[in-house]
C-alpha positions in Angstrom: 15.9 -24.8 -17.2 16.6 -25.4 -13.5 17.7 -28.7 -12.3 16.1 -30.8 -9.9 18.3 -31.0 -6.7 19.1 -34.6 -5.5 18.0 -33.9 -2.0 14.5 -33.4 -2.9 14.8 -36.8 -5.4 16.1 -38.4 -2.9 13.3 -37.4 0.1 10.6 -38.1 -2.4 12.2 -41.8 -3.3 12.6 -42.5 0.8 9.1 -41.4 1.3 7.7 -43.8 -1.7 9.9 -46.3 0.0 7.9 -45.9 3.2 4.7 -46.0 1.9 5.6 -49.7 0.1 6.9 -50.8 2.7 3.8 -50.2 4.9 2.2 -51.9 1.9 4.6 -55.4 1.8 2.6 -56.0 5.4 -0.3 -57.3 3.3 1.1 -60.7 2.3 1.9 -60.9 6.1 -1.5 -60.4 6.9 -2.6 -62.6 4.4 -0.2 -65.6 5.7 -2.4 -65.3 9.0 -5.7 -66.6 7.1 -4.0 -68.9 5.1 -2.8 -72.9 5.7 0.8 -71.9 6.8 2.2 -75.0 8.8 5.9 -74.6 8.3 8.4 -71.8 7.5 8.9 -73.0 4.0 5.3 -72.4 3.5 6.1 -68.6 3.9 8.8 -68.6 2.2 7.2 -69.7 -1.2 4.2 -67.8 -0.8 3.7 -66.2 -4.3 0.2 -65.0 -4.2 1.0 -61.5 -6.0 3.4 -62.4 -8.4 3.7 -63.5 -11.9 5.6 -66.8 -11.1 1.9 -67.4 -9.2 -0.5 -66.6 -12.0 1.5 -68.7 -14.0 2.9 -71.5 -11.3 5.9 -72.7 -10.3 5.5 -76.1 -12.6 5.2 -74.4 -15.7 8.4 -72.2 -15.6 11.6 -72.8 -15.6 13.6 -72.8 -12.3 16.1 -69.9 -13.4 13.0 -67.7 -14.2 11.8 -67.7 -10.9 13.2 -65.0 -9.4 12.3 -62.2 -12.3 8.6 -63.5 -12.1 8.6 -63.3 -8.0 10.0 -59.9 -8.8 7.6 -59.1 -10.9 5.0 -58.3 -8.4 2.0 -56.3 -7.6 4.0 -54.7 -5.4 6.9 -53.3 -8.2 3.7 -52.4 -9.8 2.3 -49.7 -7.2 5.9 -48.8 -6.2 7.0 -47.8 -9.9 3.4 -45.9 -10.3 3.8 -44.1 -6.9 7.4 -43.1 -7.8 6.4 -42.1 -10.7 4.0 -40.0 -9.0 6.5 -38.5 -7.0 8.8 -37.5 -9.5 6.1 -35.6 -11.8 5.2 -33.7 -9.0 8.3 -32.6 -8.3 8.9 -31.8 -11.6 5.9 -29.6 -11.4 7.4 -27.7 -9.0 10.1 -26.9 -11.2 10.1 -24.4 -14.2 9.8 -27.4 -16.8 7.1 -29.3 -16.4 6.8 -33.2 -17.6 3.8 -34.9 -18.9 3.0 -38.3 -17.2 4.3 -40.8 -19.7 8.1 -38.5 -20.3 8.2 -39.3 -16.2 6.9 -42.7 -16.2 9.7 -43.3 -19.1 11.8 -41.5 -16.9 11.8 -44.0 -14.2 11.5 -47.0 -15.9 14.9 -46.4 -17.4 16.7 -45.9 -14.4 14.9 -47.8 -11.5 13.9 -50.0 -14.2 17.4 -50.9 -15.6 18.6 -51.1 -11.7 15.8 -53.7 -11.1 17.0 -55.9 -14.8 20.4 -55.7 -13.4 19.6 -57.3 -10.0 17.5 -60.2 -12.3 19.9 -61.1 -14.2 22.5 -61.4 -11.1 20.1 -63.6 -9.7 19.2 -65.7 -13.0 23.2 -65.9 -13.1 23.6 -67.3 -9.7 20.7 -70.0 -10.3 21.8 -71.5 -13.2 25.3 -71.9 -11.6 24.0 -73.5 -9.2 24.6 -70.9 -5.8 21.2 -70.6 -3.7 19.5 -67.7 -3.6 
């Protein structure tokens, strides 16, 4: 079994990186059509998250930063570096089905992302501002 050489992980995670970041100019677009009057309006614009299917009333304030982070866009970054990863993986001698890789990637981006979430839920309910 040959191993996959951090290099080409690493170019293929940058790339997705681009490509979402391209993507995160959508809300920006969308703030231009909407009733934005102040900077704070911005700021709490949720349209393509969790915490604003289910609304800001109805949740607790320490669980607001896992639902904002729970986005459409973690969605279609998680699926396109999932993407990336299976294909490199096809270019390699062992080849992984779809749902090994997308396990793959949930455990480690996915336990980096819980990590961050539960920093932030820890400085909320201290009271720090985040």
């Amino acid at each position: 079994m040959r191993k996959l050489p951090f290099r080409r992980l690493f170019g293929r995670v940058m790339q997705v990186l681009g490509i979402t970041a391209v993507l995160r100019l959508l809300p920006t677009a969308v703030l231009l059509f909407k009733d934005v009057r102040v900077l704070e309006d911005a700021l709490y614009s949720d349209w393509y998250s969790l915490l604003g299917v289910l609304g800001r009333d109805t949740v607790p304030e320490w669980l607001h930063a896992p639902l904002l982070g729970l986005n459409l866009f973690h969605l279609i970054f998680v699926l396109l570096l999932t993407l990336a990863v299976w294909l490199l993986r096809q270019d390699s001698t062992t080849t992984w089905r779809w749902g090994r890789t997308l396990r793959f990637v949930l455990a480690t981006y996915g336990s980096g992302i819980l990590l961050w979430w539960l920093v932030l839920v820890f400085l909320q309910v201290n009271g720090a501002t985040v």
